[in-house]
N, C-alpha and C positions, 0 to 999 in steps of 0.2 A: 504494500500500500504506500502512494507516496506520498511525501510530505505535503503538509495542507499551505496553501498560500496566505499571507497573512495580509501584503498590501497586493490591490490587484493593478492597478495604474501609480504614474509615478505623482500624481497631484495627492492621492492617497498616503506615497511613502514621505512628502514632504509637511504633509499636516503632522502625521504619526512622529517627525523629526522634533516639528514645531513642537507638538505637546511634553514629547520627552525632554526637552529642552524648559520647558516651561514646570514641568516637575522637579526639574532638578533647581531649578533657580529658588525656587520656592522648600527645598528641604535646605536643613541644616546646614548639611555639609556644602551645597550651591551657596546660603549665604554666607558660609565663612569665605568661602573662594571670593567671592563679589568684596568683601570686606577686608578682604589682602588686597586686593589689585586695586581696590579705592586708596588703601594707607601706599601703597606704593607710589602709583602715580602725581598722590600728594605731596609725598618726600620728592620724586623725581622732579615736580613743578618749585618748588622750595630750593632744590640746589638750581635750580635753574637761576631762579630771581637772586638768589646768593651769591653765584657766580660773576652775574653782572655788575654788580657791586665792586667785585675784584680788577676789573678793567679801569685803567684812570692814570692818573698825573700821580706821579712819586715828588714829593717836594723834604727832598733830603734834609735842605738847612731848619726846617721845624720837624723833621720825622713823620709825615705825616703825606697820606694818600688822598688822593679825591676821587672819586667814582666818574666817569665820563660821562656817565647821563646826569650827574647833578652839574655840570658844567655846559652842558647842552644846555637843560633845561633854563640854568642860569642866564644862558644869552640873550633869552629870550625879551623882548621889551615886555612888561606890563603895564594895565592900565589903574589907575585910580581917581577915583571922582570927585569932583572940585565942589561936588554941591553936596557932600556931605555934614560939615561943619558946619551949614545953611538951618541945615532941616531943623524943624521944629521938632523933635523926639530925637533923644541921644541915649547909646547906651549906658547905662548905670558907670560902667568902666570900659574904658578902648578893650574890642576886642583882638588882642595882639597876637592871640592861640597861642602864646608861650614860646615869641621865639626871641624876646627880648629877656628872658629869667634864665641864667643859669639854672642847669644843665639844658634849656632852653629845649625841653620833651613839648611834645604837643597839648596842648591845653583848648578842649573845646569850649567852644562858642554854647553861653545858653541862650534858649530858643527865644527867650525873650527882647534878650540883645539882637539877637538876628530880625527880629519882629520890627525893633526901631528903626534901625537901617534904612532911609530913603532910597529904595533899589525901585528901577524903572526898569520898563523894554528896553532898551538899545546897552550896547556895548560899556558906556561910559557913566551908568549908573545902575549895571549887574551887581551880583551881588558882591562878584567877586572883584568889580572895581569898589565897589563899596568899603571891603573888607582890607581892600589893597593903599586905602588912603592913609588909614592909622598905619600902615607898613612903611608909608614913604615920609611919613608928618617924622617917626620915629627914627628911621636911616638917616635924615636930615639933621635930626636936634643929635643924636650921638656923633654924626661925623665931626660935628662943629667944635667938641668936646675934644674928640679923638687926637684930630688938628691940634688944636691947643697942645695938647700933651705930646704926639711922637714930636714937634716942631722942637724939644727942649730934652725930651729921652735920647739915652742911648739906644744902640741898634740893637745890643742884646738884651736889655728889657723891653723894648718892641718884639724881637723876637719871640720871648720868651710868654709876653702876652697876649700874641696873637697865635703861637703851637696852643696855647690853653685852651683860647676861645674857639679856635677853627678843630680844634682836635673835639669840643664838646657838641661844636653845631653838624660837623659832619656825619659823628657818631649818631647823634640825636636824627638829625637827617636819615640817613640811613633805616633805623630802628619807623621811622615812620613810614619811608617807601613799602619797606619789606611787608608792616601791617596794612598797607593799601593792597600790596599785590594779593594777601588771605583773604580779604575782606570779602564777602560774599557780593555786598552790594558797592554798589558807585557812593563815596560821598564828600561834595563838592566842597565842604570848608577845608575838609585835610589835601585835598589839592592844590586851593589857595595857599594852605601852609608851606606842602612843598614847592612851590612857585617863588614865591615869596622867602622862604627857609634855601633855597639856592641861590635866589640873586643876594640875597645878604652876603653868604658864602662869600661870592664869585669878586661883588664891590672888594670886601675886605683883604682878598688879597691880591688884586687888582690896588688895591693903594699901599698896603704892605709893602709889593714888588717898587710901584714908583719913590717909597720911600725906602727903599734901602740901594735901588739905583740912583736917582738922584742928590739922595743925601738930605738934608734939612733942608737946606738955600734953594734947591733944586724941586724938593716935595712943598716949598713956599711959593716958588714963582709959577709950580702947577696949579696952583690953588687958585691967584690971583688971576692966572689967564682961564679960569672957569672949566678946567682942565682935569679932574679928579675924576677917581670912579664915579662916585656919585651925584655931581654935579654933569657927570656926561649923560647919569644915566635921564636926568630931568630933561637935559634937552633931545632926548631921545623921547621920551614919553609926550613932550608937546609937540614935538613932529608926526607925533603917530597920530597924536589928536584929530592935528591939521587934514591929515590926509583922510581919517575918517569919518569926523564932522564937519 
């Protein structure tokens, strides 16, 4: 007697696949398999974003590495809005997200602060120009400070205080990409932070450099010809205005 057929067409053998396949996913031993190759692929996504971290600028005389996408990122012009200071509703306290606090970790925004924010349609009163004005009001009143002091320090307590700072922001930095890349969801104020958390970066040692080429006399008469990182980065930003609005 011969053996009995079990599928008789092949649209039969491919159902009969589907369901064995669908049993198995559904026992145990299916969801342990599903639940290795989720932890795997997770870990494999993790070195990946880690990795890229590892890629960047060696700057030997502070010991200290920079990531090449936080210096991309840093080149970037941003915008901030000039009609913030205007509005009639302000937050309780500038929201800075914590990149002006040593160890300078991200610090969220509460919703209530984001609520006062006079954020419109267009580009130069989003949220993120919004958020970006306390960014730039800030980089201004420190640089002016900063000035003051390398203009009369040595090189090597400039040095010495800008490995500290740039060693705590980059680190900080860093720790916050990495938690954007897990994030399950999109969310736009920790983008603002690192936007804003790299061109801090980028300024700082961008004036560093011209103050330790130029010298003091040299890092003075940049100053006076409007010539600094941060005073470029201003007329970089009302150029962009110009051409947007």
């Amino acid at each position: 007697m011969g053996r009995q057929t079990l599928y008789y067409t092949a649209e039969d053998r491919r159902v009969a696949k589907l369901e064995q396949a669908r049993h198995y996913r559904s026992s145990p031993r299916g969801k342990a398999t599903k639940s290795d190759a989720n932890r795997r692929r997770y870990e494999q996504r993790q070195q990946a974003h880690a990795a890229r971290l590892t890629i960047g600028v060696r700057l030997p005389h502070i010991s200290l590495s920079v990531p090449a996408l936080l210096l991309e990122r840093g080149a970037n012009v941003l915008r901030a809005s000039w009609s913030v200071y205007l509005a009639p509703t302000q937050p309780s306290t500038p929201p800075l997200m914590g990149l002006w606090t040593p160890p300078f970790i991200f610090v969220p925004v509460p919703p209530r602060d984001l609520a006062a924010l006079p954020t419109g349609d267009n580009l130069w009163n989003s949220l993120s120009a919004c958020l970006g004005t306390y960014q730039d009001t800030q980089i201004t009143e420190c640089a002016h400070a900063r000035y003051d002091r390398w203009l009369t320090e040595t090189e090597e307590r400039i040095a010495a205080e800008i490995r500290e700072e740039l060693g705590a922001r980059v680190a900080s930095w860093c720790r916050l990409w990495l938690a954007v890349q897990r994030a399950p969801g999109a969310d736009h104020v920790k983008q603002v932070a690192l936007d804003w958390g790299a061109k801090i970066i980028c300024l700082l040692l961008a004036e560093w450099e011209c103050r330790m080429r130029e010298g003091a006399k040299g890092y003075e008469a940049t100053r006076k010809l409007g010539r600094l990182p941060w005073q470029a980065m201003g007329k970089a930003f009302r150029c962009l205005f110009d051409v947007e609005m």
